[in-house]
C-alpha positions in Angstrom: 55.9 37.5 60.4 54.1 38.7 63.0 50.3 39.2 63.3 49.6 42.2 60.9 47.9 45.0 62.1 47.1 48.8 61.0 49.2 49.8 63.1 52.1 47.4 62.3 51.3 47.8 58.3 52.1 51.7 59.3 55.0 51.5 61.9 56.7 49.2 58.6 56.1 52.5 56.1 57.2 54.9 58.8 60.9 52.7 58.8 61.0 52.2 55.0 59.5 48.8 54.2 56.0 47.8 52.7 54.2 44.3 52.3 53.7 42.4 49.4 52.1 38.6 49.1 53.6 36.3 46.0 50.3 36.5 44.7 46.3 37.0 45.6 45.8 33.7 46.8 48.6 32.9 48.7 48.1 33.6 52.0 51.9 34.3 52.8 52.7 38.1 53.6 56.3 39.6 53.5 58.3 43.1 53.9 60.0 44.2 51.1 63.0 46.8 51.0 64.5 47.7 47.9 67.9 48.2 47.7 66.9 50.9 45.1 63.8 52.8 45.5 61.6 54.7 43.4 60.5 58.4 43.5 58.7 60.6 42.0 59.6 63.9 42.5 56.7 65.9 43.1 58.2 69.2 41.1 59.5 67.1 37.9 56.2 64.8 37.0 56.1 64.9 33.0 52.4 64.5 31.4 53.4 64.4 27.3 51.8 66.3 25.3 49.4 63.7 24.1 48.0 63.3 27.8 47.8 66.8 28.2 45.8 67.1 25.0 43.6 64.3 26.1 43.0 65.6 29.6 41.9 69.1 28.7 39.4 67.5 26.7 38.1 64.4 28.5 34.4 63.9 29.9 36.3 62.0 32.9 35.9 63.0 36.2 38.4 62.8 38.7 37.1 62.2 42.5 39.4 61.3 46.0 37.9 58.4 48.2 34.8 58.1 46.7 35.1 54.5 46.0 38.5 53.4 47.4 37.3 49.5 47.5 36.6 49.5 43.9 39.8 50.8 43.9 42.0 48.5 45.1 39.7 45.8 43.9 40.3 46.8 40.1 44.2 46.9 41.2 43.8 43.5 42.6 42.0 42.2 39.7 44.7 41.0 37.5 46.7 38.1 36.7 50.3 38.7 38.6 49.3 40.8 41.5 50.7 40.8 45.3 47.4 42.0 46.7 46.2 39.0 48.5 42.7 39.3 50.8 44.7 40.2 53.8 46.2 43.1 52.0 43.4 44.5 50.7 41.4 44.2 54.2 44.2 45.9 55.6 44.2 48.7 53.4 40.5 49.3 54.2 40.8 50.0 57.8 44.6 52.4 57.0 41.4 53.8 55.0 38.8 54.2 57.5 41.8 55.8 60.1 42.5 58.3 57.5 45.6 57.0 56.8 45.2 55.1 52.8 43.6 57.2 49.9 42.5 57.0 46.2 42.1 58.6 43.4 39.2 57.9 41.0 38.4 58.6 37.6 35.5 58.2 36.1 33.7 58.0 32.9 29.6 58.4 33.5 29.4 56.5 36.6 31.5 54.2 35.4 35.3 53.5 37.3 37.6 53.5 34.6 41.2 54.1 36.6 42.3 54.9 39.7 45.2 54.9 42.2 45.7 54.5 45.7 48.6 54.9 48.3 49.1 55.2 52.1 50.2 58.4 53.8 52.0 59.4 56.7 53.1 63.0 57.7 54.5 64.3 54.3 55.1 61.2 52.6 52.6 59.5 50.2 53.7 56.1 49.4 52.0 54.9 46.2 50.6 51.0 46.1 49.0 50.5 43.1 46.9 51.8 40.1 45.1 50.8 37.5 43.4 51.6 34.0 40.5 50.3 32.0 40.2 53.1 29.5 43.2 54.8 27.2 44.9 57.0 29.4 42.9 56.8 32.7 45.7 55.6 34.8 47.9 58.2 33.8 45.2 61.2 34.4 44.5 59.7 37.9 48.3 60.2 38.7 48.1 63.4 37.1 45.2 64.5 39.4 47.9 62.6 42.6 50.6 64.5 41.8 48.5 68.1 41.4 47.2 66.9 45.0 50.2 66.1 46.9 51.7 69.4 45.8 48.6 71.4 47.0 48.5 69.6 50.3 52.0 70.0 51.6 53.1 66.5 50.7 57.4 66.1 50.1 57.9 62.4 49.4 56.0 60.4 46.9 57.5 56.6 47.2 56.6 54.4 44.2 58.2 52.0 45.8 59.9 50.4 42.3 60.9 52.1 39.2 59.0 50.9 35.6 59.1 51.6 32.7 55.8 53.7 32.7 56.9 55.3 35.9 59.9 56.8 34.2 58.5 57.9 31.5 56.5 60.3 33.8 59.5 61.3 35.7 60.3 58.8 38.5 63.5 58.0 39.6 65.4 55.3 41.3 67.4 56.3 44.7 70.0 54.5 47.1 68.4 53.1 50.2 69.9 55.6 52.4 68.5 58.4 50.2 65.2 57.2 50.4 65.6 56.8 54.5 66.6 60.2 54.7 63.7 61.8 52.9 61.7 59.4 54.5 62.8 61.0 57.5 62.3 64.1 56.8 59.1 63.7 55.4 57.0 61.6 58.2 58.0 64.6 60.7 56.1 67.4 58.5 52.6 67.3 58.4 50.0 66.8 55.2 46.2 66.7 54.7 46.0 64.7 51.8 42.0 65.5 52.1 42.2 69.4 52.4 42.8 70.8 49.0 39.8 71.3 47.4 38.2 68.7 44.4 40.1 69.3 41.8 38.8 68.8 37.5 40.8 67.1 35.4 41.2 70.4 33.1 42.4 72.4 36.5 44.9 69.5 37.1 46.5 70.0 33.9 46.5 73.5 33.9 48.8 73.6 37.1 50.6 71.2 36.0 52.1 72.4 32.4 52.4 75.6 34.1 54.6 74.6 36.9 56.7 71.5 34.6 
């Protein structure tokens, strides 16, 4: 592979594929493109009842880009992860050109979940999230999901489909599919940063009322 760049790391989303390392210390980076992809589509995400429950009454707080280091730290910080140092450096400057966002949550001043993706045009493609408290990973994709909408966003790739994901209403599409949304999406435009700072209780509220 080829030198990677910022600008190569987003000329690889704009066509469909995304980079992954076998694990944080190997140094080794390669593109990836499923045969099947995952979506979630931004009209049919399902928070249970439970989450719902828990978000209108949390202390969290949600934030965007307050602390997306920490962010893809904690999301690096595992066992089996593909974000290796290159990865996450890279990420940091898509972040710094406006182009790679997070999501926090927050409990005190403490970061207790997060996500954080890359966008371009319409199309947000999800990297990687995590949790350290019950629920936290799910109310920061919650609080993603209420923010693409408001911004103008069409595409939401989550690159795979789990478990977890389908349970809150991903999907898995042909290759072509995903191209042609893909498509469509990068040639609209988005400001993932305009919508105004959202709470976690506002979130939810849109969301029931709209699902």
């Amino acid at each position: 592979m080829a030198e990677l760049t910022p600008e190569l790391l987003l000329h690889g989303y704009s066509i469909g594929i995304f980079p992954m390392a076998e694990h944080r210390h190997d140094p080794e980076v390669f593109w990836v493109d499923p045969r099947r992809r995952g979506v979630m589509p931004l009209d049919g995400f399902h928070l249970s009842r439970s989450t719902a429950k828990a978000m209108r009454k949390t202390s969290f707080t949600a934030s965007i880009d307050r602390d997306f280091v920490g962010v893809v730290t904690a999301c690096a910080d595992r066992i089996d992860t593909w974000i290796n140092d290159e990865i996450a450096s890279l990420y940091k400057d898509l972040h710094d050109k406006g182009h790679a966002h997070s999501v926090e949550i927050w409990d005190g001043d403490a970061l207790v979940g997060g996500v954080y993706g890359v966008t371009l045009g319409a199309a947000f493609f999800g990297e990687s999230m995590f949790s350290r408290r019950t629920n936290a990973s799910k109310m920061a994709l919650a609080a993603l999901v209420d923010r693409l909408n408001c911004a103008g966003f069409t595409l939401f790739d989550t690159q795979f489909l789990t478990d977890h994901l389908a349970s809150l209403g991903a999907q898995e599409i042909s290759r072509a599919t995903y191209h042609a949304r893909l498509e469509t999406a990068t040639a609209r435009q988005a400001q993932f940063t305009r919508p105004p700072d959202a709470t976690l209780q506002e979130v939810v509220q849109r969301i029931t009322q709209t699902s």
